[in-house]
C-alpha positions in Angstrom: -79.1 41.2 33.5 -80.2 45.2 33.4 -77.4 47.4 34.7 -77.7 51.1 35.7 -74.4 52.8 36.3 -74.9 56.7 37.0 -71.8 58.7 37.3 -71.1 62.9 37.4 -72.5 63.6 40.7 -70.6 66.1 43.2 -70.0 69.2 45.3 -71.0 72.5 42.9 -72.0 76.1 43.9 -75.1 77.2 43.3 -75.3 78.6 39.6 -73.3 75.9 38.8 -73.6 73.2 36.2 -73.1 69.3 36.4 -73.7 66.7 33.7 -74.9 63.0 35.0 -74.5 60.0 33.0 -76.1 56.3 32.7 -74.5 54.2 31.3 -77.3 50.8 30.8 -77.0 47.3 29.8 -78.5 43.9 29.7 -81.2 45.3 27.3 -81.9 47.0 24.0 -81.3 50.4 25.3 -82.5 52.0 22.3 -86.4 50.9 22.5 -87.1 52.0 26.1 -88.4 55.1 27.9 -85.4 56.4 30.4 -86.0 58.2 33.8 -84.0 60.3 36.0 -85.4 60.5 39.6 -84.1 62.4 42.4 -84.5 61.4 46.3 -84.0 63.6 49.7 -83.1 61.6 52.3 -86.4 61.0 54.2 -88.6 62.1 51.3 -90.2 60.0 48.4 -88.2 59.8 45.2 -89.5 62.4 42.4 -89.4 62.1 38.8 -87.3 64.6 37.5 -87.4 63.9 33.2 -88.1 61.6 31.1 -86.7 60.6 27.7 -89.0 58.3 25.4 -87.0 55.9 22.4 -87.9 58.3 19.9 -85.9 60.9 21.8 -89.1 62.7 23.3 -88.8 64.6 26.6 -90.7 65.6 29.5 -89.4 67.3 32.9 -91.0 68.2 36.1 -91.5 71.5 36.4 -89.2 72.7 38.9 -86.5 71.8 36.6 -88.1 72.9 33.3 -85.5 75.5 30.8 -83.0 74.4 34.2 -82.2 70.9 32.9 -82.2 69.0 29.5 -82.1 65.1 29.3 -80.1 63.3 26.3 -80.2 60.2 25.1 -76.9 58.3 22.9 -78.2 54.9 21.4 -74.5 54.2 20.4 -73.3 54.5 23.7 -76.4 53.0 25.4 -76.3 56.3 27.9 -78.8 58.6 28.9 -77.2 61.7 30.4 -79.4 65.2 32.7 -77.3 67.9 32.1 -78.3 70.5 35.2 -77.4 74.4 34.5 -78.1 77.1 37.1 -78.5 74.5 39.9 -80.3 75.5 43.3 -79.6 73.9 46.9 -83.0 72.4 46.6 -81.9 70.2 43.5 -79.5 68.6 46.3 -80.1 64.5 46.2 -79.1 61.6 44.8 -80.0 61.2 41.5 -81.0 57.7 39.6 -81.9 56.9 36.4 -84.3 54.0 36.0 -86.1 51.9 33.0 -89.1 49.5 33.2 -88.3 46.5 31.4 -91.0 43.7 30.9 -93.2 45.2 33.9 -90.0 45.1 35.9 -88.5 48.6 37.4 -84.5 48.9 37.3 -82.5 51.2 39.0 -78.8 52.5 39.1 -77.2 52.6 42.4 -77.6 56.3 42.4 -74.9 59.7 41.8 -74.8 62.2 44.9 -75.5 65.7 43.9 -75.0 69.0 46.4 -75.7 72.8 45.4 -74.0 74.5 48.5 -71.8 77.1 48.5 
């Protein structure tokens, strides 16, 4: 079955850098588009950037020359690394694939920009 394992969250100043990983299973990794979503608590989740099989990118644009998304086919990971972080990119942070009209998500990585 799909798995979503994100990892790297934690405390960080703000200026600070963090690097998140996903680690996926249960499918061909390589072939699908891969998301990474944020959520507030009592807000709806946002879609932070996007990385397509042929290793294009997207971002929204509060995050845009901030954040980079990566892809590893060998290592079936996708991976946000976040520079200069703000306290409003605290939230959990998921990554996500739609597999045969099916969305999967990871259980989620805490991230907090405080000093």
């Amino acid at each position: 079955q799909v798995q979503l394992v994100e990892s790297g969250g934690g405390l960080v100043q703000p200026g600070g850098s963090l690097r998140l990983s996903c680690a996926a299973s249960g499918f061909t990794f390589r072939l699908f588009l891969m998301n990474w979503f944020r959520q507030v608590s009592g807000k709806q989740r946002e879609l932070v950037a996007s990385i397509t099989s042929g290793g294009s990118t997207n971002y929204v644009d509060s995050v845009k020359g901030r954040f980079t998304i990566s892809r590893d086919n060998a290592k079936n990971t996708v991976y946000l690394q976040m520079n200069s972080l703000k306290p409003e990119d605290t939230a959990i942070y998921y990554c996500n694939v739609r597999r045969v009209g099916v969305v999967h998500w990871g259980q989620g990585t805490q991230v907090t920009v405080s000093s």
